[in-house]
C-alpha positions in Angstrom: 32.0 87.2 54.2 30.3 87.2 57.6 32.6 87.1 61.2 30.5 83.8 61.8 32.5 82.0 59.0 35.8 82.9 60.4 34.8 81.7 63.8 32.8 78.6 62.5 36.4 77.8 60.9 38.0 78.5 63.9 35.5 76.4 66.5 36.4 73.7 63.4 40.5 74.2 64.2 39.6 74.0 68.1 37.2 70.9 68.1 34.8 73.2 69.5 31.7 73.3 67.4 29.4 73.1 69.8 30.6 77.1 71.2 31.1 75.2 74.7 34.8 75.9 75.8 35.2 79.0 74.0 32.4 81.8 73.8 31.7 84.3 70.9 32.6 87.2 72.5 35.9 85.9 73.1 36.6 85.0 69.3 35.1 87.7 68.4 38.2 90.0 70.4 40.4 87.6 69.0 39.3 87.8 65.7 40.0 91.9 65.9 43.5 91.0 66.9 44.0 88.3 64.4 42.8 91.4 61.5 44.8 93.9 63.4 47.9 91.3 62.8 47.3 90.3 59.4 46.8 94.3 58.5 50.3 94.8 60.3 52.2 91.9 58.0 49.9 92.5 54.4 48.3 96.3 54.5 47.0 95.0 51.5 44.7 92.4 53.1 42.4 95.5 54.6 40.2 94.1 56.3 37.8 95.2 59.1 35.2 93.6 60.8 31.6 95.9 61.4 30.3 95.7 64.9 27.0 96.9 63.7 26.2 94.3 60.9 28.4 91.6 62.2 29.8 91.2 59.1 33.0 91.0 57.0 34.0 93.0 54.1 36.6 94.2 51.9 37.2 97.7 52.5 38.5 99.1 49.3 38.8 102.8 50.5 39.2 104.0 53.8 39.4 108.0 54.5 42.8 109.3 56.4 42.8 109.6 59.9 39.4 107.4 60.7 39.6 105.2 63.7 37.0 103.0 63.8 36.5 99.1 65.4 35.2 97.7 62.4 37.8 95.4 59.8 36.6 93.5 56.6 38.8 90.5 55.3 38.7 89.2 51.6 37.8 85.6 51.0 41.8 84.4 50.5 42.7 85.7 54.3 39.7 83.5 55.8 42.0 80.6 56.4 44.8 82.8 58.1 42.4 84.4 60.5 41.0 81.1 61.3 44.3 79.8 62.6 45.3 83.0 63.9 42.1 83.0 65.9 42.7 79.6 66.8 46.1 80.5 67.9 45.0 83.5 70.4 42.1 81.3 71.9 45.0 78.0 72.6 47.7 80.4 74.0 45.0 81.9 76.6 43.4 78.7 77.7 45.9 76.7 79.6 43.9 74.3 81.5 45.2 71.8 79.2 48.5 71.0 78.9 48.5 69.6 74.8 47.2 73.9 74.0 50.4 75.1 74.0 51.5 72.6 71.5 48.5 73.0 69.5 48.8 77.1 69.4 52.2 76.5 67.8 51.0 74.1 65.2 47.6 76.7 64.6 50.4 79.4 64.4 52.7 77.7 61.6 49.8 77.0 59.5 48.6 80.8 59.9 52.4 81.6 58.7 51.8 78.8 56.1 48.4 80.1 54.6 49.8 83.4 54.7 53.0 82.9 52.7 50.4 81.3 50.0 48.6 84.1 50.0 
């Protein structure tokens, strides 16, 4: 699965199809946090995203001690990262006062999809 699905899904959640209020490079970031999250609560999701291919895979081995940028996520987390992405972009944009509200409904369904999981 490519990053650009979880951020289409995301720009879906934010009413943002168009890429007008929030830029790529910022869901991008907030996509690494949202697979840095996910990792944290199910190691078992191991996921990184590659920088270099812009793409998202399922790493099935990764060698001890290597650091690296990239995270791939399996098909069933696609939804959670959405909303997580979602969430991040809401919470950081407070120009309108409804985000904060909506960040907290984007976060419960992450919690929701990921309980399902």
């Amino acid at each position: 699965m490519q990053a650009s699905s979880v951020i289409n899904r995301a720009r879906d959640i934010l009413l943002d199809t168009d890429g007008i209020r929030w830029l790529d490079g910022d869901l991008v970031k907030y996509l690494e946090s949202a697979e840095r999250e996910i990792l944290s609560r199910r190691p078992e999701a191991n996921i990184y995203f590659d920088t270099e291919s812009n793409q998202i895979a399922i790493q099935t081995y990764s060698p001890p001690g290597t650091t690296s940028s990239t995270l791939a996520i399996s098909d069933r987390y696609m939804m959670c990262a959405a909303f997580l992405v979602s969430h991040y972009a809401l919470m950081r944009d407070t120009s309108d006062p409804n985000n904060l509200r909506r960040a907290q409904e984007c976060r419960n369904e992450f919690e929701r999809h990921l309980a399902q999981v």
